[in-house]
KOLDOPA-119459 format. One record per residue (C-alpha): residue in one letter; x, y, z. Coordinates in pm, whole numbers, padded with zeros to 5 digits, always signed. Layout:
aXYZ/...
END
This chain:
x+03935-00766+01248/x+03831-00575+00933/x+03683-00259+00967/x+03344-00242+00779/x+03327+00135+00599/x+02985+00305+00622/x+02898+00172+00311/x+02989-00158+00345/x+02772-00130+00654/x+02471+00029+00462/x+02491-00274+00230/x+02524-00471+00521/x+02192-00352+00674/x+02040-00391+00290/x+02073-00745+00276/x+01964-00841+00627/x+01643-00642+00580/x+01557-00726+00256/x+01634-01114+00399/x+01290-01024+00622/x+01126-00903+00326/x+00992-01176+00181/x+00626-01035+00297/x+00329-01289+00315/x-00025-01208+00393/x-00221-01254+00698/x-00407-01543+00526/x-00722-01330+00548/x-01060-01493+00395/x-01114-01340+00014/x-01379-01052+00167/x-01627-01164-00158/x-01551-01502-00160/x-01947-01583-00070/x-02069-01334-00305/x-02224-01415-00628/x-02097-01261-00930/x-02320-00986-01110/x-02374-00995-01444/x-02196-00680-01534/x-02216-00504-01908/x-01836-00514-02063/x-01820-00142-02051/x-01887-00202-01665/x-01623-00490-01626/x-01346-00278-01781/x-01411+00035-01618/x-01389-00178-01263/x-01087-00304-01361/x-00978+00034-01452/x-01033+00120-01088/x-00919-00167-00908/x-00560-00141-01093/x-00542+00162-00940/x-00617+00056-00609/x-00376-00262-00670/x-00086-00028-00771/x-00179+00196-00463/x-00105-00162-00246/x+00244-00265-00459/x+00348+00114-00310/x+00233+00049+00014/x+00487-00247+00050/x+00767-00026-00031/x+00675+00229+00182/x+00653-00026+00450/x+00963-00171+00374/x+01182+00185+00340/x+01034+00308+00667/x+01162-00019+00816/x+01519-00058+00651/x+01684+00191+00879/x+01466+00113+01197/x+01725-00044+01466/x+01399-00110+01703/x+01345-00496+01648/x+00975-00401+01764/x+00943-00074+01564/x+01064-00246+01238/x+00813-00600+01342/x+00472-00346+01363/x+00615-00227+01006/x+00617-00478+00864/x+00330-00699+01049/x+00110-00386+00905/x+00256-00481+00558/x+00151-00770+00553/x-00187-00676+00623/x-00174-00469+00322/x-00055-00778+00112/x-00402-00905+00161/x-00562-00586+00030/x-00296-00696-00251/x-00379-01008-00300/x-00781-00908-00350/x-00754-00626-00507/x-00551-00898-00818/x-00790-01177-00720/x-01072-00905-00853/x-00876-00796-01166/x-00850-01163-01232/x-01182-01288-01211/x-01231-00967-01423/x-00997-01097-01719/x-00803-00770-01626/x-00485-00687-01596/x-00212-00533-01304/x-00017-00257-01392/x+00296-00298-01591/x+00420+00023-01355/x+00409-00136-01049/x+00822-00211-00984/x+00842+00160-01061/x+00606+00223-00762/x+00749-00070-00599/x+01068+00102-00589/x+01003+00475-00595/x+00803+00387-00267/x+01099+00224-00086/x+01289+00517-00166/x+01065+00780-00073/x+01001+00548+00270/x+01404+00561+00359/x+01426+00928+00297/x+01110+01073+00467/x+01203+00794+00741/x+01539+00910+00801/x+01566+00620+01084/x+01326+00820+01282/x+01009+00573+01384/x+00786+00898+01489/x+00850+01036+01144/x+00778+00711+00957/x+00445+00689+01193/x+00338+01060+01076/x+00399+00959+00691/x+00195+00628+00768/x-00088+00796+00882/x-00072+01088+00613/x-00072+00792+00345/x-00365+00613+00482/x-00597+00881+00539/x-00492+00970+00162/x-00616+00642+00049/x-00893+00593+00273/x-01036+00933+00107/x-00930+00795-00253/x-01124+00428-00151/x-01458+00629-00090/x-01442+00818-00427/x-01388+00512-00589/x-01714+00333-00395/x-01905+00600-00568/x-01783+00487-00872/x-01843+00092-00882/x-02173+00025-00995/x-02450-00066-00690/x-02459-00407-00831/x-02140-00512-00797/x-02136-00651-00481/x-01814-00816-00487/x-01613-00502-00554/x-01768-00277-00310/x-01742-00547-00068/x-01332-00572-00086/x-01338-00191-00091/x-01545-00124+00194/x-01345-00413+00394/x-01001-00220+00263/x-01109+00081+00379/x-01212+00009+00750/x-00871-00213+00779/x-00676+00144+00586/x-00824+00352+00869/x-00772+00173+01155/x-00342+00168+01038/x-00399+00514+01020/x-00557+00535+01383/x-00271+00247+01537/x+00001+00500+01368/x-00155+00807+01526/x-00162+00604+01886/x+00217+00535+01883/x+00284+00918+01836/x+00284+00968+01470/x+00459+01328+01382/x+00249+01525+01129/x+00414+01552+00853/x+00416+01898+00700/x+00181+02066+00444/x+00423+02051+00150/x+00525+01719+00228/x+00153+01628+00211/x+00121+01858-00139/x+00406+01619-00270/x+00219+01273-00133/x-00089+01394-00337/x+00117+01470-00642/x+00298+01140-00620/x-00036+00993-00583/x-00149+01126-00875/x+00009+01021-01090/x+00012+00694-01035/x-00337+00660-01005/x-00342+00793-01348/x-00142+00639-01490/x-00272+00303-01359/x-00572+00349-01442/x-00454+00351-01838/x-00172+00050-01834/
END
């Protein structure tokens, strides 16, 4: 019998996660599917998209944070709420580009960056310990659910649509904060959370732009 080394093992564990990792929405209804589109001024329509990038870049990272908190979980349950909450996020995916779209807008060209920064930074704050991913779960919602209402303020009143796939983002953000929190998240600490917001920045600036 060949003995694996701890590599070969790591690669090992790699492939048979990223096998699961083909992540598909819930199949939840488009929130503004019923909603009748405003007509919006072209300054309006690119400053929404402007926003919604943001918040569709903010989803790309959520998948890899999913996904690296998951790669080293050996709890078949642990790693199936994971990623079950992933794909709940692949809907906010999913209408987040659906909006862009019926904007004639654009995703980000950054998003593999995020894509893969996030799995990273989900593996090492991880470090195969499910509390630890729970903590840095609920840290990153509560982040976005505060970044969601600033930009609610920002879509004009009129554009029903929008504000109705934010507002429907937001309750569904909060309450994977609150299901982390229940299974014993572990607060992650104060610089930790200084780092998140830098992170965070960035990206959302940088989205915003391309």
């Amino acid at each position: 019998m060949i003995k694996l080394s701890k590599f070969d093992n790591f690669l090992s564990d790699i492939n048979e996660i990223l096998n699961d990792y083909d992540i598909k929405s819930t199949g939840k209804d488009y929130p503004a599917k019923d909603i009748a589109e405003t007509n919006l001024s072209e300054s309006q329509k690119k400053e929404i998209v402007s926003l919604m990038r943001v918040n569709h870049s903010g989803e790309v990272a959520a998948q890899g944070l999913y996904i690296g908190h998951s790669i080293f979980e050996k709890n078949k349950e642990n790693r199936r709420s994971l990623l079950h909450t992933a794909s709940e996020e692949k809907n906010h995916l999913e209408w987040c580009e659906k909006r862009i779209s019926e904007l004639n807008g654009n995703t980000s060209i950054l998003n593999p960056i995020w894509f893969l920064g996030s799995i990273a930074i989900g593996i090492i704050s991880s470090k195969g310990k499910y509390n630890r991913s729970l903590g840095f779960i609920e840290e990153t919602e509560k982040q976005v659910s505060e970044h969601l209402d600033n930009h609610l303020k920002k879509i004009p009143v009129e554009d029903k649509k929008t504000i109705t796939i934010l507002e429907k983002m937001k309750s569904e953000e909060e309450m994977h904060g609150l299901k982390a929190n229940e299974q014993g998240a572990q607060e992650v600490s104060k610089q930790t959370k200084k780092i998140m917001e830098l992170v965070s920045e960035i990206m959302k600036k940088t989205s915003y732009l391309i």
